[in-house]
C-alpha positions in Angstrom: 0.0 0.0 0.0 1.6 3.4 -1.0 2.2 5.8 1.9 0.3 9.1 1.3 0.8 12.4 3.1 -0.9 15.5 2.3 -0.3 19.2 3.4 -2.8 21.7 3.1 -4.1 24.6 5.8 -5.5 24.2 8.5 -9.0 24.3 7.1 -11.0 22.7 4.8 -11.2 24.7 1.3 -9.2 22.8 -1.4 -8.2 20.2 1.3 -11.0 18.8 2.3 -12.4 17.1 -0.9 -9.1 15.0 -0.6 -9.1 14.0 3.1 -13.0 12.7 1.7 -11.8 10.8 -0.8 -9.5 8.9 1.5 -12.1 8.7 4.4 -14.6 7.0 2.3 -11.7 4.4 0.6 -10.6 3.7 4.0 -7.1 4.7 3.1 -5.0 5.9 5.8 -3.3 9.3 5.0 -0.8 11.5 7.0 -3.2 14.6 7.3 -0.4 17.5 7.9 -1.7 21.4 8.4 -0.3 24.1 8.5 -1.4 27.9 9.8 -2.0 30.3 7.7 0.1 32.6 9.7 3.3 30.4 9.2 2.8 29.9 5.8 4.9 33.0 4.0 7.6 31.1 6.1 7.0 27.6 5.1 6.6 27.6 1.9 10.2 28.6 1.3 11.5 25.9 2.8 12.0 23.8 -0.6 9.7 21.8 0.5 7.2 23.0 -2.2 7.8 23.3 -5.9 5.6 25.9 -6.9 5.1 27.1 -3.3 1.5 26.3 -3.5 -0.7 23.9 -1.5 -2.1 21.2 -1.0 0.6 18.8 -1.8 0.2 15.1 -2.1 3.2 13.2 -1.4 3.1 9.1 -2.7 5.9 6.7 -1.5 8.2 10.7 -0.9 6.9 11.5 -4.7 5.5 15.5 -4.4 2.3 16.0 -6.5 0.5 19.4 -6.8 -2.2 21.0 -8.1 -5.9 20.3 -6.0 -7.9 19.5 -9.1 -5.2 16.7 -10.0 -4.7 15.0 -7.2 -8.3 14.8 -6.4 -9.4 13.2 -10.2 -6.3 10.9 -9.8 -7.9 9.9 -5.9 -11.4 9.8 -7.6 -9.8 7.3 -10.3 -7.4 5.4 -7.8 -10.4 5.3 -5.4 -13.5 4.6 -8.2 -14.5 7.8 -7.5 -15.2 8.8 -11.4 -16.9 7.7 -14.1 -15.9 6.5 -17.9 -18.8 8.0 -19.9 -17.4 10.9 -21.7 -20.6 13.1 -21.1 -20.3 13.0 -18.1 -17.3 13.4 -17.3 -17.6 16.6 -19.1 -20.0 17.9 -17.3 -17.6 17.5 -13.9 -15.0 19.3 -15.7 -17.7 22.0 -16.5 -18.5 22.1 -12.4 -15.1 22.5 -11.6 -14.7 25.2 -14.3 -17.6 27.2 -13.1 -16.6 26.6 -9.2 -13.0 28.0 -9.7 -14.6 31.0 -11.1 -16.1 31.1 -8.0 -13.2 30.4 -5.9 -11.4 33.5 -7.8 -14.5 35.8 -6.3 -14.3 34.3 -2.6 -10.6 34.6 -2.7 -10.7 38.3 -3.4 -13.2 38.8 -0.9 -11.3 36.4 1.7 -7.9 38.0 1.5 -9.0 41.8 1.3 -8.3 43.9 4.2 -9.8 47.0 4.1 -13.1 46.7 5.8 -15.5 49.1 3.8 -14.2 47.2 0.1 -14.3 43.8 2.0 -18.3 44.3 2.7 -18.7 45.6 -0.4 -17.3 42.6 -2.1 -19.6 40.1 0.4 -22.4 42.1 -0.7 -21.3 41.4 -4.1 -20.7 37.3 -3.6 -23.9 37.0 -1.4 -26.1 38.2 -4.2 -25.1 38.0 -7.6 -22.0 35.9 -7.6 -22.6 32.8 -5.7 -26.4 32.5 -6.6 -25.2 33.0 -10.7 -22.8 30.3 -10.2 -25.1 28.0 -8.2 -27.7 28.4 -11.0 -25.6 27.4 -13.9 -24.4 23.9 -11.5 -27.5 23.6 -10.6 -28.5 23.2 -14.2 -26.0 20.7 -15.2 -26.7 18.5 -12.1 -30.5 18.8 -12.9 -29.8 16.6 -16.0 -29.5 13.3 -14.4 -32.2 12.0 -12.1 -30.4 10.6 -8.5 -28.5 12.1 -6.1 -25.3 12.9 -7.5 -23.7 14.9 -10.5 -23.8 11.7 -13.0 -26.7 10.0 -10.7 -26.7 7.5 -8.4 -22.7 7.2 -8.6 -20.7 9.3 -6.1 -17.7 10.7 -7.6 -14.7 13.3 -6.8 -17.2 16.4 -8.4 -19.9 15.9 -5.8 -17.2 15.6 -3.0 -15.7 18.7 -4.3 -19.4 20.6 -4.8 -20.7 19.3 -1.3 -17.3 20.8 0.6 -17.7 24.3 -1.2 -21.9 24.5 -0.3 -20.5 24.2 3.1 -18.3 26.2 3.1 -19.9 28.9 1.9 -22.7 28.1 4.5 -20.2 28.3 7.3 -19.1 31.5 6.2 -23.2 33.0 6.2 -22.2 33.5 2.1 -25.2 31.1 1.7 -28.2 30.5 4.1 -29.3 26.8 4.0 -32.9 27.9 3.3 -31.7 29.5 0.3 -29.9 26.1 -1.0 -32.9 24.1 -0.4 -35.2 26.5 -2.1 -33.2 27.8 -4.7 -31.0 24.9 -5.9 -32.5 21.6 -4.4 -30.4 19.4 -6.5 -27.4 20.6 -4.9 -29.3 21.0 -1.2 -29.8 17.0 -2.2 -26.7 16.3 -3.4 -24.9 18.1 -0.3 -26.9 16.1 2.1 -25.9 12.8 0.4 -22.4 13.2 0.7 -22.1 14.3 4.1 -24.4 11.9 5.4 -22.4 9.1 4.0 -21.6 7.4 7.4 -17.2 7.6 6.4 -17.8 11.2 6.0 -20.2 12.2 8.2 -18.1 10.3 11.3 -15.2 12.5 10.2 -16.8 15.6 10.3 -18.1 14.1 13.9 -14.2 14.3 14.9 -12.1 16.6 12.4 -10.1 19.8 13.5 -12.1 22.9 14.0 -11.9 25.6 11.5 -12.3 29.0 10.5 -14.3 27.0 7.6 
């Protein structure tokens, strides 16, 4: 069995869709986390070749990238599918959720306070609601629980995390989701009520989000 390790924050974000994928294949992982605070230090260590995280290590091997490791997890783990469609349509998801993440990441990291509640009013309600809608829509094409159905793969891991993170953050009320976009209220539910998840979330670190 390889030995994996993977550094990320301490938080969920990007991070958390791979710690899923390994608590539902009951794979054992090294789950390392580092504080914000100490990353400008870290992250010069040489430790990290583009001086980004998260970082997958395999048997010492250093993989990048969050979208890459967790497809390669989701196809390690049969956590994908084969169809062509559909796989298109996770790639579209992911597409239209980094356009997302390029929004929240703005409003995350600004510091003046007058532009940064400007730029929630902004997220709260246009931003997230457009990109909701247009997932919403694609996930609305397949009857079941889950972006291709009834199979769980690494797009509905990836879509449940950011729905709650989002609804940690009060960026998203949970009356909203269930009103609004009740595919993705439905699809959320089913992934973190799936009893490997769910019991981590019982016990995992607690966050900022």
């Amino acid at each position: 069995m390889p030995q994996y390790k993977l550094t990320y924050f301490n938080l969920t974000a990007l991070g958390e869709p791979i710690r899923w994928a390994f608590k539902i294949a009951g794979v054992d992982f090294e789950d390392e986390r580092i504080e914000i605070s100490d990353w400008a230090a870290v992250k010069k260590s040489g430790r990290f070749p583009q001086e980004q995280i998260p970082l997958l290590e395999i048997d010492g091997e250093v993989f990048t990238q969050s979208t890459a490791i967790l497809k390669y997890l989701g196809k390690k783990f049969d956590l994908d599918v084969d169809d062509a469609i559909l796989r298109f349509r996770l790639d579209q998801i992911f597409g239209i959720l980094d356009d997302a993440r390029i929004e929240f990441r703005s409003w995350f990291m600004e510091n003046d306070p007058d532009k940064k509640q400007n730029l929630q009013q902004t997220l709260v309600n246009e931003s997230i609601p457009r990109y909701l809608r247009q997932v919403e829509e694609i996930v609305a094409k397949t009857d079941g629980n889950f972006i291709t159905g009834s199979k769980l793969t690494y797009g509905d891991l990836y879509v449940a995390n950011i729905l709650g993170m989002w609804l940690s953050l009060s960026l998203l009320q949970e009356q909203k989701l269930q009103d609004e976009f009740p595919k993705l209220a439905t699809l959320r539910n089913a992934v973190v009520t799936i009893p490997a998840i769910k019991s981590w979330i019982a016990v995992r670190p607690k966050t900022l989000f």
